[in-house]
Structures are given as C-alpha cells and as structure tokens.
DSSP file (Angstrom, degrees, kcal/mol; ACC not computed):
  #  RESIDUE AA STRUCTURE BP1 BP2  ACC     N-H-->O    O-->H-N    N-H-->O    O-->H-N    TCO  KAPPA ALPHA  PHI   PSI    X-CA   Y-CA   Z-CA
    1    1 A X    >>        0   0    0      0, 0.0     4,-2.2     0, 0.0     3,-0.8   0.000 360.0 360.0 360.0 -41.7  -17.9   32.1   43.0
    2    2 A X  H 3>  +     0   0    0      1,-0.3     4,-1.4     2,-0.2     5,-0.2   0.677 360.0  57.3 -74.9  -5.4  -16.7   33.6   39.5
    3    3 A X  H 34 S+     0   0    0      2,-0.2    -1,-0.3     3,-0.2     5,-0.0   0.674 106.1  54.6-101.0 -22.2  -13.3   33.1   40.3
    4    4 A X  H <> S+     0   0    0     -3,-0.8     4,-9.9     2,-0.2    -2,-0.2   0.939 109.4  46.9 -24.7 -79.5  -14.5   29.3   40.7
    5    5 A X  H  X S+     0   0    0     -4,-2.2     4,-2.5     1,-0.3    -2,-0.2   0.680 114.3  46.5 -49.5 -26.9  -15.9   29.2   37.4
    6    6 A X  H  X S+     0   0    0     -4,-1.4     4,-1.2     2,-0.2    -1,-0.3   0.517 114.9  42.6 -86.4 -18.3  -12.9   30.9   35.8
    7    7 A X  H  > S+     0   0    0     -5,-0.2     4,-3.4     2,-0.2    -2,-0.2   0.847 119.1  49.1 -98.3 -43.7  -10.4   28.9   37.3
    8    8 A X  H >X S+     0   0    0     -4,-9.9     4,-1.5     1,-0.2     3,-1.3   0.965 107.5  60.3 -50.9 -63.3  -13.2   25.7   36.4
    9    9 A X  H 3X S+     0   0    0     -4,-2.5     4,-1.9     1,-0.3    -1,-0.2   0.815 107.7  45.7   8.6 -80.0  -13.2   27.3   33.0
   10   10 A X  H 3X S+     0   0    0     -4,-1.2     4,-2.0     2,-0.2    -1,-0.3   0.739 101.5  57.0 -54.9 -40.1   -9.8   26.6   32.9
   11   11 A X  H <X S+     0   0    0     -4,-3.4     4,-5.9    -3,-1.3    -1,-0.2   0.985 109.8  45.3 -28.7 -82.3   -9.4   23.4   34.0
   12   12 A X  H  X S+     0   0    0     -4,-1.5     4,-2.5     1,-0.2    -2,-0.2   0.745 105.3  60.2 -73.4 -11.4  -11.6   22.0   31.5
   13   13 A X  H  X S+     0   0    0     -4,-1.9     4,-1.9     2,-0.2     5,-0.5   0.953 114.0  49.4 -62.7 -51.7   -9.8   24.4   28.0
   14   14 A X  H  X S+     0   0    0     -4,-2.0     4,-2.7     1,-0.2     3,-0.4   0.925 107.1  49.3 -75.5 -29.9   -6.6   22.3   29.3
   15   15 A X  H  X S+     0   0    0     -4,-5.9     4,-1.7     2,-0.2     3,-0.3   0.997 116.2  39.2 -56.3 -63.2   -8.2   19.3   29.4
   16   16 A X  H  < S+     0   0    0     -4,-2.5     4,-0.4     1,-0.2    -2,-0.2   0.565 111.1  56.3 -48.3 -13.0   -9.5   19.7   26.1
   17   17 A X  H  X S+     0   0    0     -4,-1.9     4,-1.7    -3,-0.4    -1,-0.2   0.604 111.9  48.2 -97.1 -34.1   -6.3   21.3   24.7
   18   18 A X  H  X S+     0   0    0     -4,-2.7     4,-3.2    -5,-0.5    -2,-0.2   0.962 109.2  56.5 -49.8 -45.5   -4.4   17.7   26.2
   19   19 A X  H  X S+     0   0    0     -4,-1.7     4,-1.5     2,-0.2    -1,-0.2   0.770 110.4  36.8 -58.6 -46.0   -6.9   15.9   24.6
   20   20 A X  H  > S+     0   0    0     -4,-0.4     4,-3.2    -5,-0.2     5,-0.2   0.952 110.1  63.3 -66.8 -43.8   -6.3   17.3   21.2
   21   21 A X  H  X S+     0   0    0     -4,-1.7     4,-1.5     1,-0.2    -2,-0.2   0.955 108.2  43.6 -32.5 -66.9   -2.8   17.3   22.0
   22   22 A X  H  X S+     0   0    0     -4,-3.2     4,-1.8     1,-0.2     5,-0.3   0.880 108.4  56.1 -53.5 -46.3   -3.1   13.4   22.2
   23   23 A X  H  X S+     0   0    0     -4,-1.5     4,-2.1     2,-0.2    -2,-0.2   0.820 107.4  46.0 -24.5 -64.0   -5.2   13.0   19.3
   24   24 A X  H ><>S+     0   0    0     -4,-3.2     3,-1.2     1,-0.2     5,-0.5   0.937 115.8  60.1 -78.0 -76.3   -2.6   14.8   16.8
   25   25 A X  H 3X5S+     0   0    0     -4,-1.5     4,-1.1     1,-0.2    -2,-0.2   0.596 107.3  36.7  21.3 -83.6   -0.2   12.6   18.7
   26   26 A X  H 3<5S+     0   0    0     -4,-1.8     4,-0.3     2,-0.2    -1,-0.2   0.755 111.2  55.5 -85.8 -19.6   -1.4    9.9   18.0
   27   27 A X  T X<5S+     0   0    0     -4,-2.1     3,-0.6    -3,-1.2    -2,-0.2   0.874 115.6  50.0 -40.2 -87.2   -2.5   10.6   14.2
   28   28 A X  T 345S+     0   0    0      1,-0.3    -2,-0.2    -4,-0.3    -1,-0.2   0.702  92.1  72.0  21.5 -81.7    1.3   11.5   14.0
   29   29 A X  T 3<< +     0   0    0     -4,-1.1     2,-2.6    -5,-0.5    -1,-0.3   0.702  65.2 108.8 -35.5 -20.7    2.3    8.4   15.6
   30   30 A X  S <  S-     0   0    0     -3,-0.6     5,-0.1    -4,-0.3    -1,-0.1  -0.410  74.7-141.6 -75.9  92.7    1.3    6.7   12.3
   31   31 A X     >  -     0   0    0     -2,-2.6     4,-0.9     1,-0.1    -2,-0.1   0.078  14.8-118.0 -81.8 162.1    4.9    6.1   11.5
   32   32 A X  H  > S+     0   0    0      2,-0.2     4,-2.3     1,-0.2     3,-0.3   0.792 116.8  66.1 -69.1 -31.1    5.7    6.6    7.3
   33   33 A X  H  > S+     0   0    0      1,-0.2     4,-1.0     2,-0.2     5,-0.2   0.937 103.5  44.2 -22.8 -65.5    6.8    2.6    7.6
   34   34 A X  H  4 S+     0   0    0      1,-0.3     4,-0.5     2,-0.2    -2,-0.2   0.620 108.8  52.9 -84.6  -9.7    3.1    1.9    8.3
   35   35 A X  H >X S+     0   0    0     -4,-0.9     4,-1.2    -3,-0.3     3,-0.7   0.897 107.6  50.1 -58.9 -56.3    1.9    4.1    5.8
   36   36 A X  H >< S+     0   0    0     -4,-2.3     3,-3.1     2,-0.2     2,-0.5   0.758 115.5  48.2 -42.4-102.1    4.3    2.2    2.9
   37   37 A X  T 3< S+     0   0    0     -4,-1.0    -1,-0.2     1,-0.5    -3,-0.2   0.046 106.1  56.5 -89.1 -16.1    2.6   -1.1    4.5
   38   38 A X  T X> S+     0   0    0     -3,-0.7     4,-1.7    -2,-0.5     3,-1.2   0.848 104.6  51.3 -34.7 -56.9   -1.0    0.6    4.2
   39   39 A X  H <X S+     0   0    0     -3,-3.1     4,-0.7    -4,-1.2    -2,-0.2   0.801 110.2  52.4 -87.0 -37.6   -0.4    1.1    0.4
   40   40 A X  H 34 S+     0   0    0      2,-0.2     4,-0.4     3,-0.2    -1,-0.3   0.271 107.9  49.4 -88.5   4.3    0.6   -2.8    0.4
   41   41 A X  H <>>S+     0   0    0     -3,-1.2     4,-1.7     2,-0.2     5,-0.9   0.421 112.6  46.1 -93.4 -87.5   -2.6   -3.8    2.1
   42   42 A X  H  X5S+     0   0    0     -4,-1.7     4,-1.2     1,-0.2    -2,-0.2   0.795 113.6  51.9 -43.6 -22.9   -4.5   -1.8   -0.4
   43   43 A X  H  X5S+     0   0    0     -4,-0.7     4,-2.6     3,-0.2    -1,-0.2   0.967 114.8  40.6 -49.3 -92.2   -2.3   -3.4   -3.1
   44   44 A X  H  45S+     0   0    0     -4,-0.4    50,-0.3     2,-0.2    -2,-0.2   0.751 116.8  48.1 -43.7 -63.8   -3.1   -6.8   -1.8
   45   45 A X  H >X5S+     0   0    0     -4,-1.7     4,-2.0     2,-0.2     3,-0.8   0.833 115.5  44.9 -65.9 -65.6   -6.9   -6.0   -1.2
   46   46 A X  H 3<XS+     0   0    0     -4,-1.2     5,-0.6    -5,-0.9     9,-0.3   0.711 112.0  49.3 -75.9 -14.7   -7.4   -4.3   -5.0
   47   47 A X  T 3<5S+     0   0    0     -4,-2.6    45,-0.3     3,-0.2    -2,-0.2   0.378 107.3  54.7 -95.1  17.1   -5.6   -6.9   -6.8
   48   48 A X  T <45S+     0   0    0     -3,-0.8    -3,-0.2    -5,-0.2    -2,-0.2   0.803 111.8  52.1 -90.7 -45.9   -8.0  -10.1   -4.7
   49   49 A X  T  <5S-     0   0    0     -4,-2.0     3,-0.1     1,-0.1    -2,-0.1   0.196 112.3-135.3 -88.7  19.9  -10.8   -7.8   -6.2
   50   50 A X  T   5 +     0   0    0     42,-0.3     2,-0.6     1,-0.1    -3,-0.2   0.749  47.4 162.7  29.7  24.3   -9.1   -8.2   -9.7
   51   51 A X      < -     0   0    0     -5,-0.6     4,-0.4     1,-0.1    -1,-0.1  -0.784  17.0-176.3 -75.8 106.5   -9.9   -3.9   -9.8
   52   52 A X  S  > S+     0   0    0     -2,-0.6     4,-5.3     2,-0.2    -1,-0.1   0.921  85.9  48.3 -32.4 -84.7   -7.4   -2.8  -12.7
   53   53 A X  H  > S+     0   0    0      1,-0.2     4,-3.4     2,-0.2    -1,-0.1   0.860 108.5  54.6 -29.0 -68.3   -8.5    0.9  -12.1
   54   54 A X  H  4 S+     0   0    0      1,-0.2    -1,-0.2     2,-0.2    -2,-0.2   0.828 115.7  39.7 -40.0 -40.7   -7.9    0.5   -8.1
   55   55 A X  H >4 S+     0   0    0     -4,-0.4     3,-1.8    -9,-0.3     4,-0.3   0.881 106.9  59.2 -78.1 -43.3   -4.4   -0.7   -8.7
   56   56 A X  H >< S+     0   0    0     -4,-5.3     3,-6.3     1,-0.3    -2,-0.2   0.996 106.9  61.4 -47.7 -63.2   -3.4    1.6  -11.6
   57   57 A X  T 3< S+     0   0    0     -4,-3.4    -1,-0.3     1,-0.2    -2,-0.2   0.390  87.1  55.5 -24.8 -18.7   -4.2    4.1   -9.0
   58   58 A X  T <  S+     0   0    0     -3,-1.8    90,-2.4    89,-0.1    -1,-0.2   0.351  95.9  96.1-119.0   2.9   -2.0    3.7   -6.1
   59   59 A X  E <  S-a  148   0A   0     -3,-6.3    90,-0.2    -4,-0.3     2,-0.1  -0.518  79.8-115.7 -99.9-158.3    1.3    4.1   -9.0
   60   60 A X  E >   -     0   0A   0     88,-1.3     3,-0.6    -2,-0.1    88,-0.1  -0.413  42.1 -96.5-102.6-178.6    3.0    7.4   -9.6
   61   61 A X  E 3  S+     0   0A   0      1,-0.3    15,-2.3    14,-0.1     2,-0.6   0.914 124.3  41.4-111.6 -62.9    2.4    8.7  -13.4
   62   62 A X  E 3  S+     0   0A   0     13,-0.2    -1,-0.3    14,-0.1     2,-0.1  -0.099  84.2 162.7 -90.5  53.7    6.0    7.1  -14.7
   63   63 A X  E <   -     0   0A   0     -2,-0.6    12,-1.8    -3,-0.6     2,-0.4  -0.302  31.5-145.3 -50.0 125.6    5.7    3.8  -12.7
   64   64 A X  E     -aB 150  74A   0     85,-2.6    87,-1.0    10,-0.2     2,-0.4  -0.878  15.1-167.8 -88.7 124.8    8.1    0.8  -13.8
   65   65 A X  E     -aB 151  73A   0      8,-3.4     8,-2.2    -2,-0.4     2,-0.4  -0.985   5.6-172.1-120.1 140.5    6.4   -2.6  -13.3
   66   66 A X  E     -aB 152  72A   0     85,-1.8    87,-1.1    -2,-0.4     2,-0.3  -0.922  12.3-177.0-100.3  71.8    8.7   -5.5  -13.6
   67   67 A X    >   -     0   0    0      4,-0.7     3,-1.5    -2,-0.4     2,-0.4  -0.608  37.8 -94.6 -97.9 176.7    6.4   -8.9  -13.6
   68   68 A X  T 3  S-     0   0    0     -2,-0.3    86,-0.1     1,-0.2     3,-0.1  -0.535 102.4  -0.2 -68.5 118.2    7.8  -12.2  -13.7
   69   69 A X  T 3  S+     0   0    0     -2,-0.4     2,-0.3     1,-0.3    -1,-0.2   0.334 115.1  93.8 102.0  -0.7    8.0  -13.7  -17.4
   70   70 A X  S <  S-     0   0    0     -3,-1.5    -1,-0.3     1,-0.1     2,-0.0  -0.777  83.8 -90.8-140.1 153.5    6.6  -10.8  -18.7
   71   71 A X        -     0   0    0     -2,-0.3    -4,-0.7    -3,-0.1     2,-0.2  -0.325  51.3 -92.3 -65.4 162.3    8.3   -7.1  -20.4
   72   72 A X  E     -B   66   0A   0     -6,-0.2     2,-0.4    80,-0.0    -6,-0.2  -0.478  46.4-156.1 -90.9 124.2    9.0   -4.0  -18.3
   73   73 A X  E     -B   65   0A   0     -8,-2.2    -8,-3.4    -2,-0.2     2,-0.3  -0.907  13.2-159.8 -97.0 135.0    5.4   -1.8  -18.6
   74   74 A X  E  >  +B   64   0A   0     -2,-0.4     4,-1.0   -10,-0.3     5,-0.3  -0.874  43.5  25.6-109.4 154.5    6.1    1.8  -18.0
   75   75 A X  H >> S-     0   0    0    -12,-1.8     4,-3.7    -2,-0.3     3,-0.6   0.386  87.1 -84.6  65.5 143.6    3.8    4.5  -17.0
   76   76 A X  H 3> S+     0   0    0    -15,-2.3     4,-3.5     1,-0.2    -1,-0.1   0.847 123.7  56.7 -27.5 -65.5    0.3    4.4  -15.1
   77   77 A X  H 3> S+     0   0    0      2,-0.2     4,-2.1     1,-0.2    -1,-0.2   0.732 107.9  41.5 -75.8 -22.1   -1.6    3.7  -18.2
   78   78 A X  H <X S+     0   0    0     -4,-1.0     4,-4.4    -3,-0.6     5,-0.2   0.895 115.0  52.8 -66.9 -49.1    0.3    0.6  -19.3
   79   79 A X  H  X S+     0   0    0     -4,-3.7     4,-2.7    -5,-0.3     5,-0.2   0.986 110.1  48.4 -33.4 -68.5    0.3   -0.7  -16.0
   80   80 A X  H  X S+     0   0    0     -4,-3.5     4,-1.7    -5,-0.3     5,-0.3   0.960 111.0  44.7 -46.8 -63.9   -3.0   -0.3  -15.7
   81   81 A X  H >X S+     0   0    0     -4,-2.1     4,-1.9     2,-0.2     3,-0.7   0.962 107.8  61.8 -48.5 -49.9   -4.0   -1.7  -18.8
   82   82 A X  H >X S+     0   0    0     -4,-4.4     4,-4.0     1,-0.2     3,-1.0   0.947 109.3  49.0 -36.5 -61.7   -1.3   -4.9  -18.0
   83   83 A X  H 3X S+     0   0    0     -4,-2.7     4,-1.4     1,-0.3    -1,-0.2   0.800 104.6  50.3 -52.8 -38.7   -3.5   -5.5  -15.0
   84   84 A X  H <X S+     0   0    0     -4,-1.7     4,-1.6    -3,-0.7    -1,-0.3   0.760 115.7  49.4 -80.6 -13.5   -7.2   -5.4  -16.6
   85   85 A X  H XX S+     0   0    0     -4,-1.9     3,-0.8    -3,-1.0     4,-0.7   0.962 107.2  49.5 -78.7 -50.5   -5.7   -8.0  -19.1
   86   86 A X  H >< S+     0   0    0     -4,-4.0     3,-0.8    -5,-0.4     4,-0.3   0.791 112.5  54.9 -54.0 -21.2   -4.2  -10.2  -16.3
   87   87 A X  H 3< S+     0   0    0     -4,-1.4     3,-0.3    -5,-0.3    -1,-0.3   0.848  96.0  61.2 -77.7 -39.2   -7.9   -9.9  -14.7
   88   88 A X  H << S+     0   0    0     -4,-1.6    -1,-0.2    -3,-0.8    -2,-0.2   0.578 122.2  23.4 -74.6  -4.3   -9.8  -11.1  -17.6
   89   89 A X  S << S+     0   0    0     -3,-0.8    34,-0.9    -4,-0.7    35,-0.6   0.426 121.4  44.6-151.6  37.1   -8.0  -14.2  -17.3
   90   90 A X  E     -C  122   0A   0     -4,-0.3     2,-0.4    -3,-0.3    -1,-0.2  -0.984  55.6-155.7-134.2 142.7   -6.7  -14.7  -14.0
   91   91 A X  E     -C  121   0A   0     30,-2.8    30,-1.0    -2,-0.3     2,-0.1  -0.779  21.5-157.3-119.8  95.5   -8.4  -14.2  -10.7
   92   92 A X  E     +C  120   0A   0     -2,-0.4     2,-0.6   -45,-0.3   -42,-0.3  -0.302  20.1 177.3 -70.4 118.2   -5.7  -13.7   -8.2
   93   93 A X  E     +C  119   0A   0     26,-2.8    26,-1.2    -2,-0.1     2,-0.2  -0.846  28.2 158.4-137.9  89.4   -6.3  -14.4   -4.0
   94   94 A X        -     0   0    0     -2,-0.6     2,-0.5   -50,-0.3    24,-0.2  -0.746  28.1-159.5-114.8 168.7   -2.9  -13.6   -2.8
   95   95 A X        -     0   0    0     -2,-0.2    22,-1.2    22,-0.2     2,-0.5  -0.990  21.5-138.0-143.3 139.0   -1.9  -12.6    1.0
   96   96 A X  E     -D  116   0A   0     -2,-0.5     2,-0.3    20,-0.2    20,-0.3  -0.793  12.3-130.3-114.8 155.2    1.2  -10.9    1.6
   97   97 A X  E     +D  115   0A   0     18,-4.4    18,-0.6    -2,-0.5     2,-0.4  -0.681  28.7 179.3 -72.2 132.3    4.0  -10.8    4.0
   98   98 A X        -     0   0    0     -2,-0.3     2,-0.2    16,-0.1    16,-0.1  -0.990   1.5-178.7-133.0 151.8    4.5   -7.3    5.0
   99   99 A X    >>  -     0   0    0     -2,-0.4     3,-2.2    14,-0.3     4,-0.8  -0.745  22.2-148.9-125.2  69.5    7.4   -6.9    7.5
  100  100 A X  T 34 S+     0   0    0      1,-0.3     3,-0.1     2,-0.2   -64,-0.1   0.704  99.6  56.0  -3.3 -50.1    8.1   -3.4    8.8
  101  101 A X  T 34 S+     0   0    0      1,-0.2    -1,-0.3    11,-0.0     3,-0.1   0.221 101.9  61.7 -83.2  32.0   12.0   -4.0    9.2
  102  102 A X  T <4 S+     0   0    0     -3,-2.2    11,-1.2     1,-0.1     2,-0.6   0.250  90.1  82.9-130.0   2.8   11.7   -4.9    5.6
  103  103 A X  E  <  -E  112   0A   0     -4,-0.8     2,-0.3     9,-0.2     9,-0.2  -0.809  60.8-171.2-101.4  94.7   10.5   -1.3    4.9
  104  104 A X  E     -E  111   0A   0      7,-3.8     7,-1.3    -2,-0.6     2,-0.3  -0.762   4.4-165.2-104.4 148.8   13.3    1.3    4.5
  105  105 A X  E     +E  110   0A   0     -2,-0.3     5,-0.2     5,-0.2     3,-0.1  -0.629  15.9 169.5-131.6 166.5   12.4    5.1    4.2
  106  106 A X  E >   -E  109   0A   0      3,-0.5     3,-2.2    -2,-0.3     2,-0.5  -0.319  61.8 -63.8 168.7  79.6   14.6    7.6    3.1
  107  107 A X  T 3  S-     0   0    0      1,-0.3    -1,-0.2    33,-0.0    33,-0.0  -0.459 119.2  -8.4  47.7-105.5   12.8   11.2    2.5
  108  108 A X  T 3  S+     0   0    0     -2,-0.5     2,-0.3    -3,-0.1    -1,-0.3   0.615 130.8  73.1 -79.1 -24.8   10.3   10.9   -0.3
  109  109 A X  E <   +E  106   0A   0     -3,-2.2    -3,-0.5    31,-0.2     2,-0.3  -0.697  50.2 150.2-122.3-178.4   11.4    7.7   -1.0
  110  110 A X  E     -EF 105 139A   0     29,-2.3    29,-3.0    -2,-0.3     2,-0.3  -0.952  22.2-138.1-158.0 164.2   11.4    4.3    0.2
  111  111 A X  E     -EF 104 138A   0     -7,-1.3    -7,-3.8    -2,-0.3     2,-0.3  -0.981  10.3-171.7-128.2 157.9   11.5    0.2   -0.5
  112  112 A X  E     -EF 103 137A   0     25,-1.9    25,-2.8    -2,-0.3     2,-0.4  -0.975   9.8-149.9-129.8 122.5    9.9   -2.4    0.7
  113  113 A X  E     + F   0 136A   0    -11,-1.2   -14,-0.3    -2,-0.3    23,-0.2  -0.893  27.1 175.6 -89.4 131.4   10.5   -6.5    0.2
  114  114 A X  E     - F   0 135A   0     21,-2.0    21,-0.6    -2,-0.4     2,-0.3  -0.540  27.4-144.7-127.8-146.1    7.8   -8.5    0.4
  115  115 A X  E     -DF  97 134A   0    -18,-0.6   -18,-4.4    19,-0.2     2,-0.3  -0.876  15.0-167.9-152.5 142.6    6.6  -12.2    0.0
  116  116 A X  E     -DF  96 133A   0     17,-2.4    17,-0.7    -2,-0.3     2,-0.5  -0.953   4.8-177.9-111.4 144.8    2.8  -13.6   -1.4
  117  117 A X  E     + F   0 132A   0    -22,-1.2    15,-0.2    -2,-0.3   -22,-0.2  -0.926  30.2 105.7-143.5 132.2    1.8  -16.7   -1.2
  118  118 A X  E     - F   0 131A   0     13,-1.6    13,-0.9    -2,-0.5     2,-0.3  -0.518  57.7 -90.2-168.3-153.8   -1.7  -17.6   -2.8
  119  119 A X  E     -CF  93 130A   0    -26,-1.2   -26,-2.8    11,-0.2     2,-0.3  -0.972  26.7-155.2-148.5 171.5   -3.4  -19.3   -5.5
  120  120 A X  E     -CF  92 129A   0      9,-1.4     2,-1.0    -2,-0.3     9,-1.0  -0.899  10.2-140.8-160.3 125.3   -4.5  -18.0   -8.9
  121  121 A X  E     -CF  91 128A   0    -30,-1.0   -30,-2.8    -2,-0.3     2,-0.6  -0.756   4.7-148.4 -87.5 116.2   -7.3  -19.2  -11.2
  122  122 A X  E  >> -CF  90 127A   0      5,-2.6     4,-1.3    -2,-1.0     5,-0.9  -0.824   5.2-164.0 -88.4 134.4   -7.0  -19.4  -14.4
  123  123 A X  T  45S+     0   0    0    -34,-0.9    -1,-0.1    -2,-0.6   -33,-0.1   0.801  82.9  64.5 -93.0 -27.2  -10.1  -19.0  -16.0
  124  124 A X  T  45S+     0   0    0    -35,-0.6    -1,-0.2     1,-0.2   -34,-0.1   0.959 121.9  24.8 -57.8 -51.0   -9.0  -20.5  -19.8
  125  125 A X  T  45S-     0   0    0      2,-0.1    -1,-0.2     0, 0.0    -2,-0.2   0.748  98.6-135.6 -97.2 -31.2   -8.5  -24.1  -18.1
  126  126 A X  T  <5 +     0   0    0     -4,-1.3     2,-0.3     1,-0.3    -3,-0.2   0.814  61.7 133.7  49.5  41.7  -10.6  -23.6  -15.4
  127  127 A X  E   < -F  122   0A   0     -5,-0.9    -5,-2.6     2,-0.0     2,-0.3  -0.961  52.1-132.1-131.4 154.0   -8.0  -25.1  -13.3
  128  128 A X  E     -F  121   0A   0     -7,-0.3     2,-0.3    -2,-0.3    -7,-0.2  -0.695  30.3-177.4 -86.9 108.1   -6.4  -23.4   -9.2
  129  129 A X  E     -F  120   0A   0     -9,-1.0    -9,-1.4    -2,-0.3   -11,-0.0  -0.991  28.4-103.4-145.6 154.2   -2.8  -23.3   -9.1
  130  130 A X  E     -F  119   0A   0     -2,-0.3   -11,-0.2   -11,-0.2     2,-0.2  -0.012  33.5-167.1 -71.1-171.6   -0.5  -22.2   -6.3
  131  131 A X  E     +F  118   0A   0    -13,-0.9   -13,-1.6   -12,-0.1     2,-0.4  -0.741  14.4 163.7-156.3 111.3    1.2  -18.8   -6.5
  132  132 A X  E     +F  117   0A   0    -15,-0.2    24,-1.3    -2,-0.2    25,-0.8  -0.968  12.4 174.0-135.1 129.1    4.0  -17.6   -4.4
  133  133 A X  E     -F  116   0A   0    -17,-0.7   -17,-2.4    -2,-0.4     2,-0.3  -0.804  28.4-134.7-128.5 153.0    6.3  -14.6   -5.2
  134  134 A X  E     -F  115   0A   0     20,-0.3    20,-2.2    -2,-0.3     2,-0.3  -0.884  32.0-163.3-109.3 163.8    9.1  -12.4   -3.9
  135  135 A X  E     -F  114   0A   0    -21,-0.6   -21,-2.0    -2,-0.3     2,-0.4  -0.878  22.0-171.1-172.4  97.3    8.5   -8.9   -4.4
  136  136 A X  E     +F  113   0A   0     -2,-0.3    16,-1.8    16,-0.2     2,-0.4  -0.737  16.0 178.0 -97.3 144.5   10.7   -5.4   -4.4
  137  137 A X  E     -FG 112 151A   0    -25,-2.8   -25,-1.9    -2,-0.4     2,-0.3  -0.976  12.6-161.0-131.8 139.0    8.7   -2.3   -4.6
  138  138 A X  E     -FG 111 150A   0     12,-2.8    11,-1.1    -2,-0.4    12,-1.1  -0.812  19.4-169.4-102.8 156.3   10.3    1.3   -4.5
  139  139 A X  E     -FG 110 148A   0    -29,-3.0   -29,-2.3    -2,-0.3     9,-0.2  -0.917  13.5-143.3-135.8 178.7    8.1    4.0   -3.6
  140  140 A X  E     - G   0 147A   0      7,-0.8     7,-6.8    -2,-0.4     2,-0.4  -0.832  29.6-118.4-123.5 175.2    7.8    8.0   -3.5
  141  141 A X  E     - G   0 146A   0      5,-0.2     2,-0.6    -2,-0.2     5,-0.2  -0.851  37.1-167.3-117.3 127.3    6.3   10.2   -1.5
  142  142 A X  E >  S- G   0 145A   0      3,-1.0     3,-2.5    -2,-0.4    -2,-0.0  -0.951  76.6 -38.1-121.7 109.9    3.3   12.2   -4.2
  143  143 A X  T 3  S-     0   0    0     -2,-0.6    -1,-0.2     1,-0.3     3,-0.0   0.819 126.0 -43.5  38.8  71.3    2.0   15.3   -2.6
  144  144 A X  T 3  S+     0   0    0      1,-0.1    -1,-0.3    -3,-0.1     2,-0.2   0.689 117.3 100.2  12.9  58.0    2.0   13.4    0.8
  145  145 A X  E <  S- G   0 142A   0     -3,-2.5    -3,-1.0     2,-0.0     2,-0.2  -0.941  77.2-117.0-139.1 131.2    0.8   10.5    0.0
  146  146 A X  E     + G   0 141A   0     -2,-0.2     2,-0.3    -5,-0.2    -5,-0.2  -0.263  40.8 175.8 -75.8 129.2    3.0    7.1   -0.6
  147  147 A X  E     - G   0 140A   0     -7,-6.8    -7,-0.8    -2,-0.2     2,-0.5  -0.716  36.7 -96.0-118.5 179.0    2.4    6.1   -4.4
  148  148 A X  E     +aG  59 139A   0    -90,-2.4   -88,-1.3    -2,-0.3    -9,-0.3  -0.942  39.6 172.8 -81.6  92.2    4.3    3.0   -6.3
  149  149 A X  E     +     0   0A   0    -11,-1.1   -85,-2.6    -2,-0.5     2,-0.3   0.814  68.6   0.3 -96.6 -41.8    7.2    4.1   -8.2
  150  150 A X  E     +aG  64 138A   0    -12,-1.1   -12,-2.8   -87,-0.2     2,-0.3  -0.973  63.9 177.4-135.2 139.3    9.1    0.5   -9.4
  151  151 A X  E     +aG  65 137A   0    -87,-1.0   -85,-1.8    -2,-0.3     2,-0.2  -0.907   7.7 165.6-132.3 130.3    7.5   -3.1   -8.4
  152  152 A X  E     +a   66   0A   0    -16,-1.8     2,-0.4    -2,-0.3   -16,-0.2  -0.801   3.8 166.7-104.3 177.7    9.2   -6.4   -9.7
  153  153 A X        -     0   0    0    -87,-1.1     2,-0.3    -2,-0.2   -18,-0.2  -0.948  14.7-167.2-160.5-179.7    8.7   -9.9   -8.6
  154  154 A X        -     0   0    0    -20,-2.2     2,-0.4    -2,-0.4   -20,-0.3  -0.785  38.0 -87.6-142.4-171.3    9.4  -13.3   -9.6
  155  155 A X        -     0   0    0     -2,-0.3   -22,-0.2   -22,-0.2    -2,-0.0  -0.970  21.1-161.0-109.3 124.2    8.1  -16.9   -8.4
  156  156 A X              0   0    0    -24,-1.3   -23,-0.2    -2,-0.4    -1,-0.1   0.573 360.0 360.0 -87.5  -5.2   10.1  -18.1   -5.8
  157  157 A X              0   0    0    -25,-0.8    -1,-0.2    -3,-0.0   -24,-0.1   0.110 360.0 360.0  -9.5 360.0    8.6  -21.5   -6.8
C-alpha cells in the first residue's frame, strides 16, 4: 500500500511539474514582436484617453519624437509636455494598424511601421476632422521592458 502511495505521490509531482512546465511555456511563448505591439496598444489606448503622463511614460529618458508639422522634441519631459499641450486642445480617437511582420527585433532594439486612422476634435472650433497617419517607431529594450526610443509620423492624407 505505501509503495502505491509513493509511486501515486509521484504521479501527481509530475503532473504538476508538466503543468508548470506548460505555464512558463506559454508565458515564454509571448514572442518580443507581441510585446513591441503591446506597447502600441497601450500607445493607442493612453493617447484616446488624452493621458500626457501615461504616454510620457512608455518613452526611454532621451526619446526623439518627430510629429508631423511640428519641431523634433527630445527627452521624456518635452515629449511629455508636447502631449499635455496637444490634449488641451485636441481630443484624439485614433485606432491603429499593428502588423507583426511590420515589427523587426534585433537584440534590445527594434522598429515597428504602423498606420492610424481616426478623427480628432478640435476643441478651439469645436469642429471633428479625419486623421490618418503613417508612423515609424524605434524602440529599446529598458531593464526588460520595451520603451519608445524615436517615433515620427506624418499625414498620409
């Protein structure tokens, strides 16, 4: 009978040791692609919610942004600030294309092309106008986590 139990014992450690097995697996499994294209979700998601702060966040500390029409901001804190201005008098509902094969990795770093296509209220005029952009972003890879290192766009408009 103990030699049951031991052998059941056993049984069920390997089962649970598969289980985990699968688990880190799939964790794993979350490919560095699909991380970048997380970041660009979260992107997407904190600039609908016009959050400055949220957005400033996800670049690296000497981040280039490049927008269309507009001067080269460098560093986190200009960026940031660029954004709470554009919020106070735009409210931005954009949806983006993200394309995996349009996502290249390369050790810590990576770029990604995207496309938006949306509307953006201006609040001065009170008037809804479309908004569709193309969009490179480089990233790095920040204590293992993917942060924003260069973004331009234009209007493909």
């Amino acid at each position: 009978m103990k030699l049951l139990r031991n052998v059941g014992s056993r049984v069920w450690l390997g089962l649970i040791l598969l289980l985990l097995s699968l688990v880190v697996a799939l964790a794993d499994g979350h490919s560095e692609k699909d991380k970048i294209a997380d970041v660009l979700r979260r992107y997407e998601s904190l600039v609908n919610q016009s959050y400055a702060n949220g957005v400033g966040s996800l670049y690296v500390d000497d981040a280039i942004l490049i927008p269309d029409r507009f001067a080269a901001f460098s560093g986190k804190a200009a960026i940031t600030g660029f954004y709470a201005l554009a919020f106070d008098a735009l409210t931005i509902n954009l949806q983006f294309a993200i394309n995996p094969d349009d996502i290249v990795v390369s050790g810590n770093t990576a770029y990604a092309t995207t496309t938006s296509t949306g509307t953006r209220f201006i609040k001065q005029t009170n008037q809804t106008v479309p908004e569709i952009n193309r969009e490179l972003w480089v990233f790095e890879r920040v204590g293992g986590d993917w942060k924003i290192a260069r973004y331009a766009f234009n209007k493909s408009e």
